[in-house]
N, CA, C and O atoms as a MOPAC input file, in Angstrom:
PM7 MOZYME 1SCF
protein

 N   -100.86500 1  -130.15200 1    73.09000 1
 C   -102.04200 1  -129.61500 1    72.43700 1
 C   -101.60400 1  -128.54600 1    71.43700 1
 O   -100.70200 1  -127.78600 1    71.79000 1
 N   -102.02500 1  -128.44000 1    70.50000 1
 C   -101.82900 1  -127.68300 1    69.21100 1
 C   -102.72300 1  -126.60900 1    68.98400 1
 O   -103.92600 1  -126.85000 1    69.08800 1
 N   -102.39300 1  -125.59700 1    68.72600 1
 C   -103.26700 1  -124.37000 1    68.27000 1
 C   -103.10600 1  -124.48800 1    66.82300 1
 O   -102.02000 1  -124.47700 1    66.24300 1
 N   -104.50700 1  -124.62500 1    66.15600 1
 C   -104.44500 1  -124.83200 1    64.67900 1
 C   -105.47400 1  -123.58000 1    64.27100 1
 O   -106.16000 1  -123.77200 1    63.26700 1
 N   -105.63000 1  -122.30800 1    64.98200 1
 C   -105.61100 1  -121.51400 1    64.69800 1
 C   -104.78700 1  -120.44600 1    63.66100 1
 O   -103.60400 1  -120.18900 1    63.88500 1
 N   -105.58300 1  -119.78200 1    62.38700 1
 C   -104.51100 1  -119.00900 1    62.16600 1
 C   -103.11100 1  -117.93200 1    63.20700 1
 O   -103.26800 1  -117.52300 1    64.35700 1
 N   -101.93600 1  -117.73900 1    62.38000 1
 C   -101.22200 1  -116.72200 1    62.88500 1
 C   -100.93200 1  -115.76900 1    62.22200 1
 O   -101.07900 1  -116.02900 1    61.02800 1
 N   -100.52400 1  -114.59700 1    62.43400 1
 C   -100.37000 1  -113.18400 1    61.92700 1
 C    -99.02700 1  -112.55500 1    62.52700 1
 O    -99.00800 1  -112.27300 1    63.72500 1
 N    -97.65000 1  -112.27600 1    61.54800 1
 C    -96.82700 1  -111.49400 1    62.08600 1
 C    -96.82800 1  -110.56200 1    61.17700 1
 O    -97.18900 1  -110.68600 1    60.00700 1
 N    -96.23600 1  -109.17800 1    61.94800 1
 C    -95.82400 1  -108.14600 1    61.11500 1
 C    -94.45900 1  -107.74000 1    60.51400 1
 O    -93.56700 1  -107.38800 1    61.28700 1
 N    -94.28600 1  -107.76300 1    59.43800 1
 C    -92.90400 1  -107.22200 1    58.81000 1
 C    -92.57800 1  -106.81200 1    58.47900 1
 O    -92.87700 1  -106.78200 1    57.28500 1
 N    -91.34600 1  -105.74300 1    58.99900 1
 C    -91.10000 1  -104.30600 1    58.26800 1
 C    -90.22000 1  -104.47600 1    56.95200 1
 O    -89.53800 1  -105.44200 1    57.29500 1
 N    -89.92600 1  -104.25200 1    56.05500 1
 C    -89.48700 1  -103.94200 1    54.68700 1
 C    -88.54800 1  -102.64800 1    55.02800 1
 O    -88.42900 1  -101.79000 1    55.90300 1
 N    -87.97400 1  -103.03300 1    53.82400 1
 C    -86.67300 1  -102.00600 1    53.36000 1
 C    -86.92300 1  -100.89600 1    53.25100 1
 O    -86.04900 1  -100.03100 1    53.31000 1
 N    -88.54100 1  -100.56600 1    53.01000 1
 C    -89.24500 1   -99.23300 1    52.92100 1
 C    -89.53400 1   -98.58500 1    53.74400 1
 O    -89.93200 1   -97.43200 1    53.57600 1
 N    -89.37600 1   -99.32100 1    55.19800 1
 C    -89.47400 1   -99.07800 1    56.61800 1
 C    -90.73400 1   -99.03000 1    57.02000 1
 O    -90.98700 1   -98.56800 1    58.13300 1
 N    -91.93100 1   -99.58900 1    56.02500 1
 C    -93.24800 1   -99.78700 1    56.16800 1
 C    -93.50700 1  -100.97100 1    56.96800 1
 O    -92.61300 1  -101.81600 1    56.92000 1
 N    -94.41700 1  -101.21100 1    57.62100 1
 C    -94.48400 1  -102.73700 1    58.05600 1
 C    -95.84600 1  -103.24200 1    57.66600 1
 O    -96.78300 1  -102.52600 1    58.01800 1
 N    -96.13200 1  -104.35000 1    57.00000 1
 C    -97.19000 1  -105.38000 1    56.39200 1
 C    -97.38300 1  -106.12500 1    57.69000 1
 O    -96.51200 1  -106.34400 1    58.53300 1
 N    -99.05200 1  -106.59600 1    57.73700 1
 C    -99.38000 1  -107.91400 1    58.57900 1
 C    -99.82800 1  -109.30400 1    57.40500 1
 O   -100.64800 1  -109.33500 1    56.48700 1
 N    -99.47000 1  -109.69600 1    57.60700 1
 C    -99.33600 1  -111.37200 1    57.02900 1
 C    -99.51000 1  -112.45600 1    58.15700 1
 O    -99.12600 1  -112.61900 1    59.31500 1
 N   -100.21500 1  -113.05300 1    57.31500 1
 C   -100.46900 1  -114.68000 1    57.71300 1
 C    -98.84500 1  -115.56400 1    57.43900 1
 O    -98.03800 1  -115.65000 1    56.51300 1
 N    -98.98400 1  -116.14700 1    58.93800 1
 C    -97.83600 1  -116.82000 1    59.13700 1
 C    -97.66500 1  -117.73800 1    57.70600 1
 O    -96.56800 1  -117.42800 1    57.24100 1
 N    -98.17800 1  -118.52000 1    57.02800 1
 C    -97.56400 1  -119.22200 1    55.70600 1
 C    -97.19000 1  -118.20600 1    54.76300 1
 O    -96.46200 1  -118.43900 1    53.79800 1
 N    -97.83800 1  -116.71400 1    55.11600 1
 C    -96.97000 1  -115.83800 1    53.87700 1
 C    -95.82700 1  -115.62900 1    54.17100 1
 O    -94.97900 1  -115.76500 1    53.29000 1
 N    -95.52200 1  -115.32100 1    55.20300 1
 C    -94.32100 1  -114.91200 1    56.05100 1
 C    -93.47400 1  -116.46000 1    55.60300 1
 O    -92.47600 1  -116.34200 1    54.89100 1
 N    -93.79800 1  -117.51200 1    55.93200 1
 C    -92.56100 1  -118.49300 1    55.34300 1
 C    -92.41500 1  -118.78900 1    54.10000 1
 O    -91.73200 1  -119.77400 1    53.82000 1
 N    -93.15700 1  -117.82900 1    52.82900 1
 C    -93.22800 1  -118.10100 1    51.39800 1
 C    -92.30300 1  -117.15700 1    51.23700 1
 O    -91.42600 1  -117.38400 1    50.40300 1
 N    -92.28100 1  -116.15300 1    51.82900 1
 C    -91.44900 1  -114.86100 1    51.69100 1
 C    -90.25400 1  -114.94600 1    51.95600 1
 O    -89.80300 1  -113.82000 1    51.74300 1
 N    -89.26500 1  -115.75400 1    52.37600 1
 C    -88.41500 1  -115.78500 1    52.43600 1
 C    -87.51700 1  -114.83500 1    51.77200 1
 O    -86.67500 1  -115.37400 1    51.05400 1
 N    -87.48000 1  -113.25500 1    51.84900 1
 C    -87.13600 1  -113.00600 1    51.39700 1
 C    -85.95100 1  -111.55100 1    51.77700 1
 O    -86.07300 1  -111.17500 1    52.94300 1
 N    -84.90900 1  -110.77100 1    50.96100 1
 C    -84.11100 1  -110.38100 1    51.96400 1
 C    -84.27400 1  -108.41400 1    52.09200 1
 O    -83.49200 1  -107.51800 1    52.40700 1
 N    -85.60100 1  -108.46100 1    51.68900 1
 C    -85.92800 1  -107.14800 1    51.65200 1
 C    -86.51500 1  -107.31300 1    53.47100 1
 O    -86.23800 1  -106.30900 1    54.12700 1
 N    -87.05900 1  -108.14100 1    54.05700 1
 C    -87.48600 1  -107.69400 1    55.41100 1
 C    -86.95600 1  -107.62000 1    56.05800 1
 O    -86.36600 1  -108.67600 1    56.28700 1
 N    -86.65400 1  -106.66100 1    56.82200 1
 C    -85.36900 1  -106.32200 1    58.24400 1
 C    -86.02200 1  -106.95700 1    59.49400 1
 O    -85.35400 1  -107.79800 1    60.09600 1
 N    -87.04600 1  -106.69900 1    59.87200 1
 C    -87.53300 1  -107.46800 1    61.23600 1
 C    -89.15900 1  -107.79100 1    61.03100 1
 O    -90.14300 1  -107.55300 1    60.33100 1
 N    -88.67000 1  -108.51200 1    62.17800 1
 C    -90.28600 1  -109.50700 1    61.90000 1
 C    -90.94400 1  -109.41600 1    63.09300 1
 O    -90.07800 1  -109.20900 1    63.94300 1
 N    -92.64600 1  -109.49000 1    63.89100 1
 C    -93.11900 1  -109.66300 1    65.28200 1
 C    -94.33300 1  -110.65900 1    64.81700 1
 O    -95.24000 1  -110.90100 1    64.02100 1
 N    -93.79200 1  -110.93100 1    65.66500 1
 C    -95.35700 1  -112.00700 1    66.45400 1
 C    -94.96900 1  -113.46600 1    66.88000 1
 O    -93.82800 1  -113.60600 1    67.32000 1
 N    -95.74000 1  -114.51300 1    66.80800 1
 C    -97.17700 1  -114.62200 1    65.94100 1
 C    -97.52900 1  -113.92300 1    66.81900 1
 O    -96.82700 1  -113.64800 1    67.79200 1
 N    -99.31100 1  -113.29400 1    66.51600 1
 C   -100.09200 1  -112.65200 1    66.88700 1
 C   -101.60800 1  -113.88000 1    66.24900 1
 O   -101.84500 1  -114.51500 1    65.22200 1
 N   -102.30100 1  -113.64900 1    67.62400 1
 C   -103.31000 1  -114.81600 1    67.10000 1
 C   -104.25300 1  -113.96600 1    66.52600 1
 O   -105.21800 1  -114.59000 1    66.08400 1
 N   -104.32700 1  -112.39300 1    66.33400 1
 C   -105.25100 1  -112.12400 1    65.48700 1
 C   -105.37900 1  -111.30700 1    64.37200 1
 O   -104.21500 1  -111.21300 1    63.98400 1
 N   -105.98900 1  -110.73500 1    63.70800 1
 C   -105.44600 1  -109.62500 1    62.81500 1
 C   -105.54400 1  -108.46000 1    63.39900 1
 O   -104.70900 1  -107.60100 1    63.11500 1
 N   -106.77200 1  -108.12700 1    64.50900 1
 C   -107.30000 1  -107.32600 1    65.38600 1
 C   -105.81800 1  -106.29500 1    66.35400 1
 O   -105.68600 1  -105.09600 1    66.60000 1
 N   -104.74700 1  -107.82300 1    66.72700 1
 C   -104.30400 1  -107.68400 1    67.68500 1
 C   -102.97800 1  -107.40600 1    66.89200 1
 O   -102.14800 1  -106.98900 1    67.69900 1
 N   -102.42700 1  -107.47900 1    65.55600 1
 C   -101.14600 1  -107.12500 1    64.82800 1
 C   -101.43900 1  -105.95600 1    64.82500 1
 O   -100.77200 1  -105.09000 1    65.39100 1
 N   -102.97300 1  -105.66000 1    63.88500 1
 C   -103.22500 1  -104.34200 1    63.96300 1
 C   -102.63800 1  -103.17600 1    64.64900 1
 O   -102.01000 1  -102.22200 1    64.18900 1
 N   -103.06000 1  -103.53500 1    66.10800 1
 C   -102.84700 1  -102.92200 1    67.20000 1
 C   -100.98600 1  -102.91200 1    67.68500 1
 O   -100.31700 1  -101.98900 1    68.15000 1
 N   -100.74100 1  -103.80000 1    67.46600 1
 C    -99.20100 1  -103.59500 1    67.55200 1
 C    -98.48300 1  -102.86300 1    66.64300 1
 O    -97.53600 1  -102.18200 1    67.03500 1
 N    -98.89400 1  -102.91500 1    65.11300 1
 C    -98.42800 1  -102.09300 1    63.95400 1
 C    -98.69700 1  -100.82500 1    64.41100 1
 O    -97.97900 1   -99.98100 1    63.87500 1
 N    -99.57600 1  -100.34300 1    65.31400 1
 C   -100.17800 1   -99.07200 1    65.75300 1
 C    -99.07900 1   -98.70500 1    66.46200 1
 O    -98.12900 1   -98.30300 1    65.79000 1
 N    -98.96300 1   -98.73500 1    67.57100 1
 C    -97.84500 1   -98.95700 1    69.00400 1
 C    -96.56200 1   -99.04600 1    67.61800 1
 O    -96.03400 1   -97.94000 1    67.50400 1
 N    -96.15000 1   -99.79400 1    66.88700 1
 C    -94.83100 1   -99.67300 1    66.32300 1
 C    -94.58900 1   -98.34400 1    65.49500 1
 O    -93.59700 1   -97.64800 1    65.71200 1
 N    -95.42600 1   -98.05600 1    64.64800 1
 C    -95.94200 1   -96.49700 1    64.25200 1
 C    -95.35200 1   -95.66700 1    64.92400 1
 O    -94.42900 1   -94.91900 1    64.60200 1
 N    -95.87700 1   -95.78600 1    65.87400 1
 C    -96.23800 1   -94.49400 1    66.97000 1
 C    -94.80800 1   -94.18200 1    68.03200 1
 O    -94.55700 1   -93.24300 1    68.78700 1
 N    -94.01800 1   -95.48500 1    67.67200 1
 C    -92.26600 1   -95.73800 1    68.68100 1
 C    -91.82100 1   -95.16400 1    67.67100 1
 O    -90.67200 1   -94.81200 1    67.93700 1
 N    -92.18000 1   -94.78500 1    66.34000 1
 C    -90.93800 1   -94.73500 1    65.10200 1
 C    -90.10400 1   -95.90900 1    64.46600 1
 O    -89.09700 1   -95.79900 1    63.76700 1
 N    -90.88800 1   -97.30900 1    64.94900 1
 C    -89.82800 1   -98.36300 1    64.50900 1
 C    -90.73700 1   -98.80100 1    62.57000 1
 O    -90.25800 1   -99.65600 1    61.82400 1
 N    -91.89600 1   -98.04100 1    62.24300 1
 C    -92.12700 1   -98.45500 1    61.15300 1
 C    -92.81500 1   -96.87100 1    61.04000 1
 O    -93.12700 1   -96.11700 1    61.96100 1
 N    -92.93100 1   -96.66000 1    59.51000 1
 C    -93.44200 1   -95.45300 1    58.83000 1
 C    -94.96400 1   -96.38200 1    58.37900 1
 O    -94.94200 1   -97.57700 1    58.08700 1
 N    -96.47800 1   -95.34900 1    58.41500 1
 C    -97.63500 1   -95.53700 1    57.95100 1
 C    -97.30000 1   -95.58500 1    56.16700 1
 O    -96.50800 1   -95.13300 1    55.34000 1
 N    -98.32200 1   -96.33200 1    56.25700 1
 C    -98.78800 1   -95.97800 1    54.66100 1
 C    -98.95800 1   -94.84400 1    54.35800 1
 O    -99.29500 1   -94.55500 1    53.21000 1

């Protein structure tokens, strides 16, 4: 059975910021500015909330 639900990971950049993106951005991006990547996350609600928690460890800087 297939989840054809969207997905959402977050990715931190060279800037040490981290973006949430939709999983097809994340495979357009291929690109070598992102150091690490999380998820999928099935919601935006719920990256949100992890970008929060990653914030808050020091593993990404806020906007």
């Amino acid at each position: 059975m297939s989840d054809s639900s969207p997905k959402f990971y977050i990715i931190k950049t060279i800037e040490e910021s981290c973006e949430i993106l939709a999983a097809e951005e994340v495979e357009q991006k291929k690109d070598p500015k992102i150091l690490e990547t999380w998820g999928p996350f099935n919601s935006v609600e719920e990256a949100i909330a992890r970008r929060v928690g990653l914030i808050r460890s020091g593993k990404c800087k806020p906007h």
